[in-house]
C-alpha positions, -999 to +999 in steps of 0.1 A: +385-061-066+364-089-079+342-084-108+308-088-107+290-105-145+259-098-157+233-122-170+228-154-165+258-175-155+271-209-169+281-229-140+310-256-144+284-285-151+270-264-181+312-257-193+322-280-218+287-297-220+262-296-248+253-261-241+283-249-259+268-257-289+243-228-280+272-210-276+289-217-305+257-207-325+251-171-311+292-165-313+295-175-349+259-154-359+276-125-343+306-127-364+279-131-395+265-102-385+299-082-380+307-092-422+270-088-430+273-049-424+311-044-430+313-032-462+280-040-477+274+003-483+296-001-510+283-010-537+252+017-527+274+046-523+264+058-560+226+057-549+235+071-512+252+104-529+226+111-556+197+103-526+219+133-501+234+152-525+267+146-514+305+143-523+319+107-528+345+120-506+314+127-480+299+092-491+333+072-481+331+081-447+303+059-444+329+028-448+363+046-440+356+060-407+337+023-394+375+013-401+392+039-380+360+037-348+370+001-351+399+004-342+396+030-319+378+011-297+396-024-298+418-016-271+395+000-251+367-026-257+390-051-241+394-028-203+354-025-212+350-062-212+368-067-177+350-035-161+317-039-174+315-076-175+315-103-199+279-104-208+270-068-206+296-060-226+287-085-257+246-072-252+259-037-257+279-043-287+252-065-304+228-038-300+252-014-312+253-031-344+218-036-342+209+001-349+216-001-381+182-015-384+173+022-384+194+028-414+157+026-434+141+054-419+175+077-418+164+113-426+194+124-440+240+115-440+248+125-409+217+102-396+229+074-414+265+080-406+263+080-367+245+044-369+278+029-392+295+050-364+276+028-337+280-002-356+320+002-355+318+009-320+302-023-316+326-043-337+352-029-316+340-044-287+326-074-297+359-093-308+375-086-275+347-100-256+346-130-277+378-142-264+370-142-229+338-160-237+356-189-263+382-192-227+348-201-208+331-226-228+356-242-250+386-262-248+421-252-266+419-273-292+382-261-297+391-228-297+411-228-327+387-244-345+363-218-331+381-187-345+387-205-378+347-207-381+342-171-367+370-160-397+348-178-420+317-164-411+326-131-412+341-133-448+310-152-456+288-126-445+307-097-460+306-117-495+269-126-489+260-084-485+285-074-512+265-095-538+232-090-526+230-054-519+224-041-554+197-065-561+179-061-530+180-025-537+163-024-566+136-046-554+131-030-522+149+009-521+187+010-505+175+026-472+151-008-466+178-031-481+206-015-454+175-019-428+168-055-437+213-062-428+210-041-400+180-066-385+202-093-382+223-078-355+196-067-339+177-105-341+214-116-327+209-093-298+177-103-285+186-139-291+216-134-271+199-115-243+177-146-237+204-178-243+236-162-235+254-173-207+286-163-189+305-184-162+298-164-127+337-151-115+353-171-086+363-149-060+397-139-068+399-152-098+389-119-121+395-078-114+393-049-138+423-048-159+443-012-150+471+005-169+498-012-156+480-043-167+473-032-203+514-019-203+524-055-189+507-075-212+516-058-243+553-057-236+550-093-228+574-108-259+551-130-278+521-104-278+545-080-289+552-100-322+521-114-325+509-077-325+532-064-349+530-094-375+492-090-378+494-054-386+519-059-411+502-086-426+464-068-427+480-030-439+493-052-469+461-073-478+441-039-474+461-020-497+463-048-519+426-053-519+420-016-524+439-007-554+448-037-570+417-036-591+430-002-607+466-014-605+457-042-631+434-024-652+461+008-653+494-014-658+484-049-671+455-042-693+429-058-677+394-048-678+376-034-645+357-063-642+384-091-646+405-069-624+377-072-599+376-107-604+412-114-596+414-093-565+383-111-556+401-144-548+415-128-523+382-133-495+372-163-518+405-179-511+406-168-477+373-187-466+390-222-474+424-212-461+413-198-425+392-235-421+427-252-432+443-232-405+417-239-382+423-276-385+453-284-392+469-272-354+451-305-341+474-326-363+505-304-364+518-295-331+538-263-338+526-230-335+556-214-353+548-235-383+518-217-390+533-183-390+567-193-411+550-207-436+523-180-441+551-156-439+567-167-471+533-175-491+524-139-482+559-128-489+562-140-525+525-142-527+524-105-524+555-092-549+544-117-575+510-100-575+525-068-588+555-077-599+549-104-630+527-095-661+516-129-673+483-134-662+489-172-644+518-160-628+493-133-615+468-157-611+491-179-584+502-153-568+472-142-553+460-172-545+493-180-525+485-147-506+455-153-499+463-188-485+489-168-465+476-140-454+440-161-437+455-193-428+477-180-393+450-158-385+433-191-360+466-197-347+473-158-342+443-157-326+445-186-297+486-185-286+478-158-262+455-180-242+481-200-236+510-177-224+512-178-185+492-157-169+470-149-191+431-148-174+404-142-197+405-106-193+441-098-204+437-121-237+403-096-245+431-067-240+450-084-265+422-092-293+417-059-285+452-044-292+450-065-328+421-047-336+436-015-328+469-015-342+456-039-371+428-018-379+451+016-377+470-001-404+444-011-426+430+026-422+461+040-430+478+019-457+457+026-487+460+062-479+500+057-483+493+038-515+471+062-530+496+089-524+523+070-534+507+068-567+499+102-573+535+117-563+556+086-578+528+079-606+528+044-605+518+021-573+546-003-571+564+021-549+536+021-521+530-017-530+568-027-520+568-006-488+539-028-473+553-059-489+584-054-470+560-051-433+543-082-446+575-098-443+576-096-404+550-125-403+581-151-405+605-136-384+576-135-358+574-172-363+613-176-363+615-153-330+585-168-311+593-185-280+579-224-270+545-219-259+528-252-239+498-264-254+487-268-224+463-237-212+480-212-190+480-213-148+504-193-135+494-159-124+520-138-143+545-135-173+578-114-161 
């Protein structure tokens, strides 16, 4: 059954030509937008529960649940991409996250909740469909630099809210400040609705992806430990990120906002590392380099972070995680566009199994951590256990088979 895409298309003289530039603007505003509104209630929630009267557990849902929707629909937002087509599928999510806009003039919680809802159903499907969409207009060694920019952004957007939401707040009321994040999506949207383009399907060439699709492709070796690795690595960095702060200001003394400080390099150090991993493929010529490597910066990276007291062994070690844990992500990211058989569609149902399983992870990890804590009453216990998942980065590396560098034309992997 041949699929059918919406919108306009980009024909093969428009591929690769200038127009990818246009491209390459609307994909990397997108991923902007996606940080922009990630976590940027957070500093608010104080104001959001005085404003509703509610619990702080009621008030966390407004950041843990986008986590767990997220997730929820990565898989699924990659069979939506094939089914629904490439460009309908990217509007939809775009507007999606574009609701939030409405966030000013939400009556009441569970208003405002169903639009961070909406927004994590649109985040869901958006980094699926992007990878179809980098397959159409870019070359492989493009690409990488491509998801090392879309990284970037996103980090950059989620630092630029975090910093700016308190301030803009005060000026102009919370609701208006959430409104004014959430009109950046929607901008994106419209922009996208008039200069996107998708490459029309050849006959033959594209059909809905099934369930014996999604089971073949995910058994497939190097998707498998690609898989695995990224959730091990992200449950870690989460759980890190999450109670570090107290860890420090609990066990090493440190005051709340040094400890914030320190856990802070994480992102901040993550922003130059994902751009080194972005670049550095087109000189270095071996993909298990960039996963071996990482793998043992995140490995001692990560049990030197909670392990030493003195505060420049401290110091080091989170910047060597956070080198670690960003820098494979581009690489992570493009090696399934090059395994055989792998059309644009199947490579959305695997950006789309990393968001799942990764964002499970991430959802459930600090959760572990926390409880961890409060039977075992210190965190070190629920700190080792993801340290030791972390770990799997390197033998994914050591275990992953040759892949060409050349992109993929056979029709299927066995």
């Amino acid at each position: 059954m041949q699929a059918v895409p919406a919108g306009p298309p980009a024909s093969e003289a428009v591929a690769h030509s200038s127009y990818r530039f246009v491209i390459a603007g609307l994909v990397l505003a997108a991923h902007f937008s996606v940080g922009l509104n990630f976590v940027v209630v957070s500093p608010l929630l104080p104001l959001i529960t005085e404003e509703y009267g509610i619990t702080r557990t009621s008030a966390s849902l407004l950041v843990g649940l986008v986590f767990l929707i997220h997730a929820a629909f990565g898989l699924p937002g990659g069979v939506l991409v094939s089914r629904f087509g490439l460009y309908r599928a990217y509007t939809l999510s775009w507007f999606l996250m574009g609701l939030l806009a409405l966030s000013a003039v939400a009556p009441d919680f569970p208003a405002l909740l169903a639009l961070r809802l909406a927004y994590g159903v649109g985040y869901g499907v958006m980094i699926p469909a992007t990878a179809p969409l980098l397959m159409q207009w870019y070359r492989p060694s493009e690409i990488t630099v491509m998801n090392a920019l879309n990284i970037a952004v996103f980090s950059l957007g989620a630092a630029v809210s975090v910093s700016t939401a308190v301030p803009l707040s005060g000026a102009l009321g919370w609701q208006n400040a959430l409104g004014i994040f959430g009109v950046v999506p929607l901008a994106g949207a419209i922009a996208w609705s008039f200069l996107g383009k998708t490459k029309r399907a050849t006959p033959g060439t594209a059909s809905p992806v099934g369930l014996r699709d999604i089971w073949r492709v995910l058994t497939i070796r190097t998707v498998l430990l690609l898989v695995i690795a990224d959730a091990g690595v992200f449950a870690q960095y989460t759980a890190l990120s999450t109670w570090l702060p107290t860890f420090y200001h609990e066990a090493r003394g440190m005051s709340l906002n040094q400890a914030g400080f320190v856990t802070g390099l994480l992102p901040l150090v993550g922003v130059l590392a994902v751009m080194l991993g972005g670049f550095l493929p087109l000189k270095v010529h071996s993909d298990r380099l960039f996963f071996i490597v990482p793998g043992v910066m995140i490995g001692l990276g990560s049990m030197g972070s909670f392990l030493i007291g003195d505060p420049v062994g401290i110091y080091a070690s989170i910047i060597i995680l956070g080198v670690g844990s960003w820098s494979y992500a581009p690489t992570l990211l493009t090696l399934p566009m090059r395994l055989p058989g792998m059309t644009p569609e199947r490579v959305a149902v695997v950006w789309g199994s990393f968001v799942t399983i990764s964002g499970t992870a991430m959802f459930i990890s600090p959760l572990v951590v926390g409880a961890a804590r409060d039977m075992a009453g210190s965190f070190i216990p629920g700190f080792i256990i993801f340290a030791v998942g972390a770990w799997f980065l390197l033998l994914a590396g050591v275990a992953l088979p040759r892949v060409s560098r050349a992109p993929a034309r056979d029709a299927h992997e066995d």
